[in-house]
C-alpha atoms as one frame of an Amber mdcrd trajectory, in Angstrom:
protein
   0.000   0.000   0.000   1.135   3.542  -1.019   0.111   5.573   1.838   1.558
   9.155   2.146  -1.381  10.666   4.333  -0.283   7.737   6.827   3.091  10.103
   7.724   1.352  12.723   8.962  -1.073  10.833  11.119   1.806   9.333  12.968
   3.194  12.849  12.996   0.193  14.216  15.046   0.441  11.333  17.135   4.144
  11.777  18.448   3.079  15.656  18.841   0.406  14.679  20.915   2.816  12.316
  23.482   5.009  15.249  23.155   2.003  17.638  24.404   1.535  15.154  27.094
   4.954  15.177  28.265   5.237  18.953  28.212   2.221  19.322  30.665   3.132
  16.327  32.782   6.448  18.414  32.866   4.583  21.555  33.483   1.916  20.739
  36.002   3.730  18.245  38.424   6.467  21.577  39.409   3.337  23.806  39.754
   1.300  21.171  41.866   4.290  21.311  43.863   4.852  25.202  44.327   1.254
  25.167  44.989   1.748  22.690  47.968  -1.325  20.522  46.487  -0.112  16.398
  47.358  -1.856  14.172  44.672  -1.508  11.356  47.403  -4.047  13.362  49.482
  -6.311  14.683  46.360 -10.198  13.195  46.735 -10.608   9.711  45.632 -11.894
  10.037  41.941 -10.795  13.753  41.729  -9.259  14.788  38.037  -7.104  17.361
  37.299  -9.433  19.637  35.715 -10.313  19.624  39.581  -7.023  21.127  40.353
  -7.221  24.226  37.980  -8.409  27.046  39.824  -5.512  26.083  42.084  -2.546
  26.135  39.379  -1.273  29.383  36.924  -3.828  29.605  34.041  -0.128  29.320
  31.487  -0.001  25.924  33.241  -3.760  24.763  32.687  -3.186  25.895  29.082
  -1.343  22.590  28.189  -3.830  20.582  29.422  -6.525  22.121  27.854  -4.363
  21.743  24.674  -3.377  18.086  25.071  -7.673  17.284  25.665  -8.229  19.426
  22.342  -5.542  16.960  20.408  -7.854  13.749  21.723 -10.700  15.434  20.264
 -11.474  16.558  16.973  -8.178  14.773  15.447  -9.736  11.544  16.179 -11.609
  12.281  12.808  -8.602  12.884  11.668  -7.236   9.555  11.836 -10.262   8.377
  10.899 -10.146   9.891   7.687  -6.710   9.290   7.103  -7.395   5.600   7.606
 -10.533   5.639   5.193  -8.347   7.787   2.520  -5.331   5.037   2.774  -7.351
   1.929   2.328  -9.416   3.704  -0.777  -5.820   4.250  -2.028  -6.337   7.546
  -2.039  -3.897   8.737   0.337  -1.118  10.673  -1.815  -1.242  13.780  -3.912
  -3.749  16.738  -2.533  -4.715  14.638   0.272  -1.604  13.930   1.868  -0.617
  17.664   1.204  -4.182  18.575   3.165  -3.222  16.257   5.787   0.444  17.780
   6.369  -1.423  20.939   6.259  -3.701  20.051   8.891  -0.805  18.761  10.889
   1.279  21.673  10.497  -1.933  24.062  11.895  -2.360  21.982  14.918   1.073
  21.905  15.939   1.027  25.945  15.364  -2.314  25.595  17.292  -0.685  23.772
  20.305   2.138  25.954  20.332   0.277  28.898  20.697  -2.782  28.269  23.301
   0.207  26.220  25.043   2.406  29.581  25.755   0.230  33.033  24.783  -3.061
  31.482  24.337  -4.987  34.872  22.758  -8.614  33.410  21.793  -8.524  35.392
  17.920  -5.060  33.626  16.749  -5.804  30.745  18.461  -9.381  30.352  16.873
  -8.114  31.434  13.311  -6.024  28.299  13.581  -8.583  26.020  14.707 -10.805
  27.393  11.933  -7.865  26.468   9.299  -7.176  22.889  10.477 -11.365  22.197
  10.731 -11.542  23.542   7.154  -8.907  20.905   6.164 -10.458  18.350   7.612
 -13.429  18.874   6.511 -12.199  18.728   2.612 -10.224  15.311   3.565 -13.760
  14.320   5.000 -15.402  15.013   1.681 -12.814  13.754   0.102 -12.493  10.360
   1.622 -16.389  10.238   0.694 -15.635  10.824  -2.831 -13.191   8.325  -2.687
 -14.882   5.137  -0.804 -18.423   6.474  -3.430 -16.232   5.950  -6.415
């Protein structure tokens, strides 16, 4: 199988462990400086529990790394439907690198200055990608 779009779905996917490591990195020093001792916390408590007690920069990254199990989970779906039609070079594998590139760009930025207008433009970009893989992958498995 020749599956170009399949590069930047693993792409996305090593961005998002990265994400994860970066808040992990981020929130453990600030639970810390904020005195809060996770072997005390509430049975069942999350740590969307813990944000009004941490730095809104730090709750950024988590926000980020929840928005990167969200709406790129169509991602991958499409990128999976696109490869097995054999339709996963050309346009769509440039539309997919595009759509990687805005959500890294997206990450970075609502990860360290996190102004809604940028931030949203992004999101706007990447959706509107995805959205033409989507159509296209229907195209595609509709012959």
């Amino acid at each position: 199988m020749n599956a170009p779009i399949l590069a930047p779905a693993a792409v996305l996917i090593v961005w998002s462990l990265l994400v994860l490591l970066w808040m992990v990195s981020t929130r453990l020093p600030a639970l810390s400086k904020a005195q809060i001792d996770l072997g005390t916390a509430e049975p069942g408590a999350r740590g969307s529990d813990l944000e009004a007690s941490l730095p809104s920069v730090v709750n950024w990254k988590a926000h980020n790394f929840t928005h990167l199990m969200e709406q790129p989970t169509l991602f991958y779906a499409v990128v999976g439907v696109l490869a097995l039609a054999g339709a996963g070079d050309g346009l769509n594998a440039q539309l997919a690198w595009a759509y990687v590139g805005i959500r890294v760009a997206h990450s970075l930025w609502q990860g360290m200055v996190n102004t809604i207008p940028v931030r949203f433009g992004l999101f706007a970009l990447s959706s509107l990608c995805l959205v033409v893989l989507a159509i296209r992958a229907l195209m595609a498995t509709l012959g």
